[in-house]
MDAnalysis code that builds the backbone (N, CA, C; Angstrom):
import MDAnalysis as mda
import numpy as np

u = mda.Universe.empty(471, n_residues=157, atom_resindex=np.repeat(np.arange(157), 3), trajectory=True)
u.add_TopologyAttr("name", ["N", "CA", "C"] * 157)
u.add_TopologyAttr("resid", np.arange(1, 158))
u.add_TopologyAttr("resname", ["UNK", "UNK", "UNK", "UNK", "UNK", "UNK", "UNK", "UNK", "UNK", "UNK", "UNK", "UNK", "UNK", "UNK", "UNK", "UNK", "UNK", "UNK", "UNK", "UNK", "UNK", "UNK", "UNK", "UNK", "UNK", "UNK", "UNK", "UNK", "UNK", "UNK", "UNK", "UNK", "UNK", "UNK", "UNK", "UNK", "UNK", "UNK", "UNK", "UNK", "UNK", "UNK", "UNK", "UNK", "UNK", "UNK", "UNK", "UNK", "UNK", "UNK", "UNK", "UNK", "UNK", "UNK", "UNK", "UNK", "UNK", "UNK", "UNK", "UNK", "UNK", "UNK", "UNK", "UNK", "UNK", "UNK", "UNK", "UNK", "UNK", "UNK", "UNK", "UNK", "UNK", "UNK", "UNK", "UNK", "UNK", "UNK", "UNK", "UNK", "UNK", "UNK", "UNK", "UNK", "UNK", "UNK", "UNK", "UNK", "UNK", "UNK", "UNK", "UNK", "UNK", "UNK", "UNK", "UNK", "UNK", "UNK", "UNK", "UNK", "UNK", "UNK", "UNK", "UNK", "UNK", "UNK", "UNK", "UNK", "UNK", "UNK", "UNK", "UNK", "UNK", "UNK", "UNK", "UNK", "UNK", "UNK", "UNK", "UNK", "UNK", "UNK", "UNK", "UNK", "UNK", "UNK", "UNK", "UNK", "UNK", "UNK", "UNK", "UNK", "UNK", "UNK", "UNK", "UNK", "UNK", "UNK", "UNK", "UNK", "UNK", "UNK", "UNK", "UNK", "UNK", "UNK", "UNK", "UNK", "UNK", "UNK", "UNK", "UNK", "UNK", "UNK", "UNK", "UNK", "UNK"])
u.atoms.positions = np.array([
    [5.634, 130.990, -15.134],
    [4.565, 130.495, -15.989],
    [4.346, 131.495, -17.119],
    [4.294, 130.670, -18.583],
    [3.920, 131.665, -19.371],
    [2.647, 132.321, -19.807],
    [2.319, 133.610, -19.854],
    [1.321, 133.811, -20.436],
    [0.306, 134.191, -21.070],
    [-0.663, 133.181, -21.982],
    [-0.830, 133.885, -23.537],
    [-2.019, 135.252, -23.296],
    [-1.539, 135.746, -24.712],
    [-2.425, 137.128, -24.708],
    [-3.454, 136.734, -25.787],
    [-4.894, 136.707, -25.235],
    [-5.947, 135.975, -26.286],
    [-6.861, 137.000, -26.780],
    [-6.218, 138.470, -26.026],
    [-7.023, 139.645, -26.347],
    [-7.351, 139.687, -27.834],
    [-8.321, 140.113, -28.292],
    [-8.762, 140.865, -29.564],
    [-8.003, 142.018, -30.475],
    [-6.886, 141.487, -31.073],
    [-5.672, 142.438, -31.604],
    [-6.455, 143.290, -32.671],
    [-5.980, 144.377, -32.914],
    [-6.576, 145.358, -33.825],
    [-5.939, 144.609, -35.338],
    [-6.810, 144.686, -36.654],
    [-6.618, 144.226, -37.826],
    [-5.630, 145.284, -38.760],
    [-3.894, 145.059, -38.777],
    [-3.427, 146.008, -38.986],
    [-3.452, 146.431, -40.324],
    [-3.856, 147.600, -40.279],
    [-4.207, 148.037, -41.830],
    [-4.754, 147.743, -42.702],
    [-6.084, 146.479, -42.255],
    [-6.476, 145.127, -43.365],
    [-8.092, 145.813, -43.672],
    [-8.410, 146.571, -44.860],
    [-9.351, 146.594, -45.169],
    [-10.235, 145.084, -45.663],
    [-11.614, 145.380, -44.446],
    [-12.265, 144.429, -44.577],
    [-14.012, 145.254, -44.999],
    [-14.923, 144.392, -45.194],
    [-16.409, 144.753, -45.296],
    [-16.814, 144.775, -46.257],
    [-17.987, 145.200, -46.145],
    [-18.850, 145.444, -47.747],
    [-19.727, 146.888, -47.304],
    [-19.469, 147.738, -48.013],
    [-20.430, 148.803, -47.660],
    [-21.082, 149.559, -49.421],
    [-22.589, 149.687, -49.501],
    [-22.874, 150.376, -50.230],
    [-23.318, 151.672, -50.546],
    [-22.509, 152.560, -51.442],
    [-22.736, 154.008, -51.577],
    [-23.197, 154.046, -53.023],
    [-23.629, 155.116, -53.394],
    [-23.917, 156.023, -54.434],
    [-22.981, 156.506, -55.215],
    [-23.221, 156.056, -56.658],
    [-22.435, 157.110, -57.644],
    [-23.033, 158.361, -57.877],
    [-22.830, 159.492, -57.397],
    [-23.194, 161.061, -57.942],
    [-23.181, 161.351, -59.390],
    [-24.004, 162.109, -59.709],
    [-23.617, 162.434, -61.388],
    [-22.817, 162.937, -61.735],
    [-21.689, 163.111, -60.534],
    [-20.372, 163.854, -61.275],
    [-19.303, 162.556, -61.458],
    [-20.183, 161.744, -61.211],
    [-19.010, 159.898, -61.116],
    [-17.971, 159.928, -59.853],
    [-18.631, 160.909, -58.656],
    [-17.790, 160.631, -57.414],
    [-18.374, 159.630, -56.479],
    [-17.685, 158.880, -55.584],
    [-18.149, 157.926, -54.787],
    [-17.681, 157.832, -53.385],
    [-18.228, 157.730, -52.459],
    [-17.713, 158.202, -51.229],
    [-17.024, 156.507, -50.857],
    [-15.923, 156.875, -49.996],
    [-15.216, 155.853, -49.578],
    [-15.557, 156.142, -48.311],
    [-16.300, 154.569, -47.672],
    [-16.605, 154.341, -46.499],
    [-15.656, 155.347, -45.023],
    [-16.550, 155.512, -44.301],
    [-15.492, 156.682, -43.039],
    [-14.612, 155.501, -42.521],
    [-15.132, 154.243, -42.530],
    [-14.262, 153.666, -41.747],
    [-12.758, 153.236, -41.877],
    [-12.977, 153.587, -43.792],
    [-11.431, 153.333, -44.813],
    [-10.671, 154.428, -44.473],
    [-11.413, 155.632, -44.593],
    [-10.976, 157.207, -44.893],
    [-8.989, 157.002, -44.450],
    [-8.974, 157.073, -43.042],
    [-7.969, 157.129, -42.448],
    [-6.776, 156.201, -42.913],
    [-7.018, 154.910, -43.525],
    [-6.032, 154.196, -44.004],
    [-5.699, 154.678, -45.703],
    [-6.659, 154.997, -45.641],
    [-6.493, 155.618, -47.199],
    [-5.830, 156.780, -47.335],
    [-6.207, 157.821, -46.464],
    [-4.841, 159.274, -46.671],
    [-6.062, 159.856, -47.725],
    [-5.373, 161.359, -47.961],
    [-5.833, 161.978, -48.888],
    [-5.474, 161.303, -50.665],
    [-4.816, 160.673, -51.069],
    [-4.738, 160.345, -51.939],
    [-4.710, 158.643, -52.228],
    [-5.261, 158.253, -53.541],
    [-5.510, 156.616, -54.039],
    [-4.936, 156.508, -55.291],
    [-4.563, 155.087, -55.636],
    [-4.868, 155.025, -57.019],
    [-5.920, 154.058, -57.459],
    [-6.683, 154.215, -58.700],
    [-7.661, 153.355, -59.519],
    [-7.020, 152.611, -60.109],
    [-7.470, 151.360, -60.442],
    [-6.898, 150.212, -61.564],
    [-7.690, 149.753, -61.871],
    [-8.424, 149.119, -63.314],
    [-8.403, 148.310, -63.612],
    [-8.437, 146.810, -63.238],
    [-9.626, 146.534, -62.225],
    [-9.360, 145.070, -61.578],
    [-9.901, 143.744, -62.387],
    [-9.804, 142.824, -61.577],
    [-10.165, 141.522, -62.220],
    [-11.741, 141.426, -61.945],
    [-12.343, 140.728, -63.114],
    [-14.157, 140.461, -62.651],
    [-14.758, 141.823, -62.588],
    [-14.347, 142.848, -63.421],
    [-15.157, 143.801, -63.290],
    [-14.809, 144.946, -62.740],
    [-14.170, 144.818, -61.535],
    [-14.138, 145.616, -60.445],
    [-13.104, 146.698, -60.770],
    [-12.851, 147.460, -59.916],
    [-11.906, 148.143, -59.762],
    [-11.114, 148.344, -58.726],
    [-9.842, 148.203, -58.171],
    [-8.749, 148.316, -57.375],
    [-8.596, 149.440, -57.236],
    [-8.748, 150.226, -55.560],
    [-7.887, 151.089, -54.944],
    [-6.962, 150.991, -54.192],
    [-6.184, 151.468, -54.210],
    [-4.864, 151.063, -53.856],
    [-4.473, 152.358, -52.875],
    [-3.936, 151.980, -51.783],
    [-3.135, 153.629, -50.739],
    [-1.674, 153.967, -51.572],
    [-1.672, 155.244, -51.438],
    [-0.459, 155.589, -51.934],
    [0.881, 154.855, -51.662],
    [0.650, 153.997, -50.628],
    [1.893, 153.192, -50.241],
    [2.060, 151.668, -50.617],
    [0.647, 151.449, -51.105],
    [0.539, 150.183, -51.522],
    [0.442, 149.811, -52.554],
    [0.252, 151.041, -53.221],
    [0.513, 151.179, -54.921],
    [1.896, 151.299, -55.307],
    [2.526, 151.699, -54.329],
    [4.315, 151.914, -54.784],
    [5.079, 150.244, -54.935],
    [4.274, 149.574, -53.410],
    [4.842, 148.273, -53.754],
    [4.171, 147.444, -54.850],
    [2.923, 147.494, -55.539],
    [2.601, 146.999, -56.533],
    [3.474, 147.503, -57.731],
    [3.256, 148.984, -57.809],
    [4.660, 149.386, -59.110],
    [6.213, 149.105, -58.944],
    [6.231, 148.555, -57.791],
    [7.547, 148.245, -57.807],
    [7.849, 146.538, -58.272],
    [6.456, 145.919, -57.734],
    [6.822, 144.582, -58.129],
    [6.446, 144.256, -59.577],
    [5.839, 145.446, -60.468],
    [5.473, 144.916, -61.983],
    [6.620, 145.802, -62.302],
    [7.390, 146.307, -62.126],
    [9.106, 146.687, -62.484],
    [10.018, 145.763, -62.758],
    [9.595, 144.947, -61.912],
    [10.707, 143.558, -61.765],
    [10.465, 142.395, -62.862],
    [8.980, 142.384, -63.613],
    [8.638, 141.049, -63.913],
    [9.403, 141.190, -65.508],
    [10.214, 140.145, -66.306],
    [10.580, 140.107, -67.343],
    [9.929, 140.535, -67.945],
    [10.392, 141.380, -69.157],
    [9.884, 142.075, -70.540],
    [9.911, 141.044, -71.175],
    [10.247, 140.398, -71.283],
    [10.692, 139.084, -72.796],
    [9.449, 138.328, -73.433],
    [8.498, 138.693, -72.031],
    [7.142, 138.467, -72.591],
    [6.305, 138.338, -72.672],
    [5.833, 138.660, -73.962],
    [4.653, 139.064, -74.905],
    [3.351, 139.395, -73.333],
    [2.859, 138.249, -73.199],
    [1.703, 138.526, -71.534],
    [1.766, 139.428, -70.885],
    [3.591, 139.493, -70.175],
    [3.946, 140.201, -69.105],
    [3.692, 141.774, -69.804],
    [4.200, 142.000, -70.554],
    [4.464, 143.416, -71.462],
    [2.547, 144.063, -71.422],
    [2.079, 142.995, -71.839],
    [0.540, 143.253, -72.495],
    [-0.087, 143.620, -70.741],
    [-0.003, 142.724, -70.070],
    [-0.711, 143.115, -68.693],
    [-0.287, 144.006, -68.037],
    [0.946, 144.489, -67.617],
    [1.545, 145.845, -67.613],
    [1.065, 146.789, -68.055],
    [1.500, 146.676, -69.273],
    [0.923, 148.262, -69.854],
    [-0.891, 148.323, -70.056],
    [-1.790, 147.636, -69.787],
    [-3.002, 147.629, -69.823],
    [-2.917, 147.794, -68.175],
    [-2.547, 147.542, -67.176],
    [-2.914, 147.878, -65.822],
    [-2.248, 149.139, -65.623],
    [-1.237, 149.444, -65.777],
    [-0.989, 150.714, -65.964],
    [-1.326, 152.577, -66.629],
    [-1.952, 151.691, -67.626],
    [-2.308, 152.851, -68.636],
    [-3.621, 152.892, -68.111],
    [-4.010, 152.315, -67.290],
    [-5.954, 152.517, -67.042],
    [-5.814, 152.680, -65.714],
    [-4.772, 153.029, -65.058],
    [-4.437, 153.209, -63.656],
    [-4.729, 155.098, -63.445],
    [-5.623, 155.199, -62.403],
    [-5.540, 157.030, -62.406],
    [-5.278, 157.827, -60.426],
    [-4.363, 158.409, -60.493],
    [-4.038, 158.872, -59.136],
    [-5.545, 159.486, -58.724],
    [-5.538, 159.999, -57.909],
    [-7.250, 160.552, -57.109],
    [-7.148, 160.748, -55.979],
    [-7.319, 162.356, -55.471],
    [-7.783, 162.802, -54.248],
    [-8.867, 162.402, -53.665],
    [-8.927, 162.154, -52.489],
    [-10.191, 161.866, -51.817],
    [-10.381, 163.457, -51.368],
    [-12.033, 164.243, -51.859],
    [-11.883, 165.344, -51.080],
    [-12.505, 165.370, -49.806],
    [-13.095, 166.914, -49.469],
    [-13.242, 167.288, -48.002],
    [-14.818, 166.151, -47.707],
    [-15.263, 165.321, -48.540],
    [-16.475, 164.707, -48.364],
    [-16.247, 163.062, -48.572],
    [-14.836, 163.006, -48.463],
    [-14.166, 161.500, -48.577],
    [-14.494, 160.660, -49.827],
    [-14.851, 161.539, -51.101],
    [-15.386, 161.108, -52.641],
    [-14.463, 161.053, -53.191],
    [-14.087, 159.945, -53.959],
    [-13.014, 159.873, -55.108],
    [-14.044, 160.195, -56.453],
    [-13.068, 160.702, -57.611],
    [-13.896, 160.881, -58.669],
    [-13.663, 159.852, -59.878],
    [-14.456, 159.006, -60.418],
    [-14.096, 157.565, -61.346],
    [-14.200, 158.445, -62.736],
    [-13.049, 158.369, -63.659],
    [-13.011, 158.385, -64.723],
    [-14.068, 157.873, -65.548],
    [-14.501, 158.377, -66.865],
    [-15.379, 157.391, -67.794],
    [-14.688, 155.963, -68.241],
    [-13.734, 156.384, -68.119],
    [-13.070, 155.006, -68.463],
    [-13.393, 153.902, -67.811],
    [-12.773, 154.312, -66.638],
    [-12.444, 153.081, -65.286],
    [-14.219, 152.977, -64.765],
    [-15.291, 154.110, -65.103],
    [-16.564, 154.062, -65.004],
    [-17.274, 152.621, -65.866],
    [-17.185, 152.742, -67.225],
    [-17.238, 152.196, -68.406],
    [-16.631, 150.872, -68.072],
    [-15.278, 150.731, -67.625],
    [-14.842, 149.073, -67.698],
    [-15.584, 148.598, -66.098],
    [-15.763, 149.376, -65.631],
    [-16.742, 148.608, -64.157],
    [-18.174, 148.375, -64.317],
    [-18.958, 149.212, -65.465],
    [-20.134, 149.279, -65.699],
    [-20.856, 149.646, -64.422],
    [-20.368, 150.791, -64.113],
    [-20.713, 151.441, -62.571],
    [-21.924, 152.503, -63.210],
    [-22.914, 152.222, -62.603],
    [-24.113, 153.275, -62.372],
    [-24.333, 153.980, -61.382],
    [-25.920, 153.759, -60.737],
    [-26.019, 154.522, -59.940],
    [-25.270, 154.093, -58.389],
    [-25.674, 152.938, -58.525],
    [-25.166, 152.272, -57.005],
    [-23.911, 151.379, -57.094],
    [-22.843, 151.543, -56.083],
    [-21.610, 150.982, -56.099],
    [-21.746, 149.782, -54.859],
    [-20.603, 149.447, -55.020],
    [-20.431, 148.242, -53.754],
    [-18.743, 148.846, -53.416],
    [-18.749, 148.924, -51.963],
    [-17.268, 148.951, -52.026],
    [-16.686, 147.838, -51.143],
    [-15.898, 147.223, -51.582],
    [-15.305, 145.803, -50.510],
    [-14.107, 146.194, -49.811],
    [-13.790, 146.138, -49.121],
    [-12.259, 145.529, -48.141],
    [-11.392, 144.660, -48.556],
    [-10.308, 144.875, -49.182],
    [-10.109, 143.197, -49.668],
    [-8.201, 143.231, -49.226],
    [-8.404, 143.078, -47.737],
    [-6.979, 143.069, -47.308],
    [-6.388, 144.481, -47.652],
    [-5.159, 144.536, -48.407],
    [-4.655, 146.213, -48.791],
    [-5.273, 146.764, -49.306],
    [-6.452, 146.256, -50.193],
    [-6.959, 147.114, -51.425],
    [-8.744, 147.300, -51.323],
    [-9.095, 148.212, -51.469],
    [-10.864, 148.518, -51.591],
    [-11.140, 148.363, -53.416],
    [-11.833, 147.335, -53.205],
    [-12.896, 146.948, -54.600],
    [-14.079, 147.164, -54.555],
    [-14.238, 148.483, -56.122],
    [-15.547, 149.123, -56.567],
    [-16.411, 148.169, -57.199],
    [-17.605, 148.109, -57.059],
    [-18.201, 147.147, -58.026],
    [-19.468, 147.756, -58.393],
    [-19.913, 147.502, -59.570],
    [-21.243, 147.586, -60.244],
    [-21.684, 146.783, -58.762],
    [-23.458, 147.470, -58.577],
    [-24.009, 146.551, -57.679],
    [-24.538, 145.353, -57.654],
    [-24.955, 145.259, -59.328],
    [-25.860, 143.532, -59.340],
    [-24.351, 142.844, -60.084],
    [-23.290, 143.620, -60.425],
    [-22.344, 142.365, -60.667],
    [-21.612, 141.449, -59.400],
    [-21.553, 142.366, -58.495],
    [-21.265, 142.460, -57.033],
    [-22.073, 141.148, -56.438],
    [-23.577, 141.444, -56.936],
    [-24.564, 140.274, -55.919],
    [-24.465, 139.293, -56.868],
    [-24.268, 139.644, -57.738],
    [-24.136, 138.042, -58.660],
    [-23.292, 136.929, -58.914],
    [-21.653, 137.917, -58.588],
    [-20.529, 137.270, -58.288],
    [-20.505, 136.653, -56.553],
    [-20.909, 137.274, -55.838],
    [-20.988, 136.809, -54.457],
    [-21.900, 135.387, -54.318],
    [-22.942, 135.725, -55.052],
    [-23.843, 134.609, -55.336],
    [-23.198, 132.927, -55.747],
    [-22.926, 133.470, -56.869],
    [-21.711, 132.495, -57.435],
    [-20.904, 132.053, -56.474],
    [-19.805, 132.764, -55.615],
    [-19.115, 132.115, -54.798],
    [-19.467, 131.163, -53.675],
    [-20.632, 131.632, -53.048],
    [-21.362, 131.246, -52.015],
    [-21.907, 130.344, -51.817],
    [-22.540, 129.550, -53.229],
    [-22.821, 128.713, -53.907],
    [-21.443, 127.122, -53.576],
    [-20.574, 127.852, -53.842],
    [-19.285, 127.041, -53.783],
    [-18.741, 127.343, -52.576],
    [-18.905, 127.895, -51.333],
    [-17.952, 128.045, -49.910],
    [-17.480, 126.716, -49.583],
    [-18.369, 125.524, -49.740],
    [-17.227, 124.407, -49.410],
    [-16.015, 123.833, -49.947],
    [-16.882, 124.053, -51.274],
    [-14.821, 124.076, -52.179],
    [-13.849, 124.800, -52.262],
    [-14.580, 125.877, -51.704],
    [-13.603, 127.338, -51.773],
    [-12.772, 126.913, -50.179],
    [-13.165, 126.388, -49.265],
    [-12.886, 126.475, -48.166],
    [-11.844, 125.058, -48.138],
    [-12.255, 124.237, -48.852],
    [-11.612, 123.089, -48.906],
    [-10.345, 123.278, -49.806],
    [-10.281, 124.149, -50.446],
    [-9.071, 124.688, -51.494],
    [-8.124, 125.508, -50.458],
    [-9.452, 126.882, -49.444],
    [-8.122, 127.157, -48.995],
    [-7.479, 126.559, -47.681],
    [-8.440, 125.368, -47.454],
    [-7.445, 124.313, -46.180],
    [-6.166, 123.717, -46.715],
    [-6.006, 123.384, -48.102],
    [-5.235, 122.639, -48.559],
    [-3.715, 123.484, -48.388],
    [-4.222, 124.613, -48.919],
    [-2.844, 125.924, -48.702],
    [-2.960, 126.370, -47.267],
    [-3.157, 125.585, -46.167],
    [-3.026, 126.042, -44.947],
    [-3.654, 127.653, -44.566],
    [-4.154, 128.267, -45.704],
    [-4.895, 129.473, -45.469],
    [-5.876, 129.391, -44.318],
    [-6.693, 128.066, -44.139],
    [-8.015, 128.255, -43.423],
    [-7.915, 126.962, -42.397],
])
């Protein structure tokens, strides 16, 4: 007789949650303890969609630079989104207090103040301004049945 294992499998490597920290006045931000360990001493920043900003593990940033390596030059879009995700992309130690430090830049295109949001989002942790954070969530939440009905259609849900 066969039989199934219905145990509670550990989530491999899948940053999930929402946790909120503090921007310091030196523009450092602590990454949740519970990330710390999947994250390693080192990240990279990007430039995300809606505001946010993308951290990426050193290993998961290699396969993202490896797959915008591959995409045709020929055009014009591809070239332009590349080199704008790239050029606003910044490596970053996490130090002995698990704080990454946000550029003015990557500060400036998140419109990050005092309070951050940090999300889980599968491989990658997304920074967010805090009321863009509740406002975009708002928005979605608003819509969970279409969102849910979209992702039944792709067998996602």
């Amino acid at each position: 007789m066969e039989t199934v294992d219905n145990s509670i499998k550990p989530l491999n490597n899948m940053l999930i949650g929402e946790y909120k920290h503090n921007l310091d006045p030196k523009k450092r931000v602590a990454i949740p303890a519970k990330f710390r360990k999947e994250i390693g001493d080192k990240a990279v920043i990007a430039k995300g969609q809606d505001k946010c900003l993308f951290v990426y593990t050193m290993a998961e940033w290699e396969k993202v630079a490896e797959k915008l390596s591959q995409l045709p030059t020929g055009s014009a879009d591809t070239r332009n989104f590349v080199r704008l995700f790239l050029s606003g992309a910044n490596e970053v130690e996490i130090d002995a207090m698990g704080r990454i430090l946000i550029s003015d830049q990557l500060k400036t295109f998140a419109e990050l103040k005092e309070k951050a949001v940090i999300v889980g989002v599968h491989k990658r942790l997304e920074i967010w301004n805090e009321e863009n954070w509740e406002e975009y969530k708002t928005r979605l939440e608003k819509d969970t049945d279409m969102l849910a009905e979209k992702m039944g259609e792709i067998g996602a849900y």
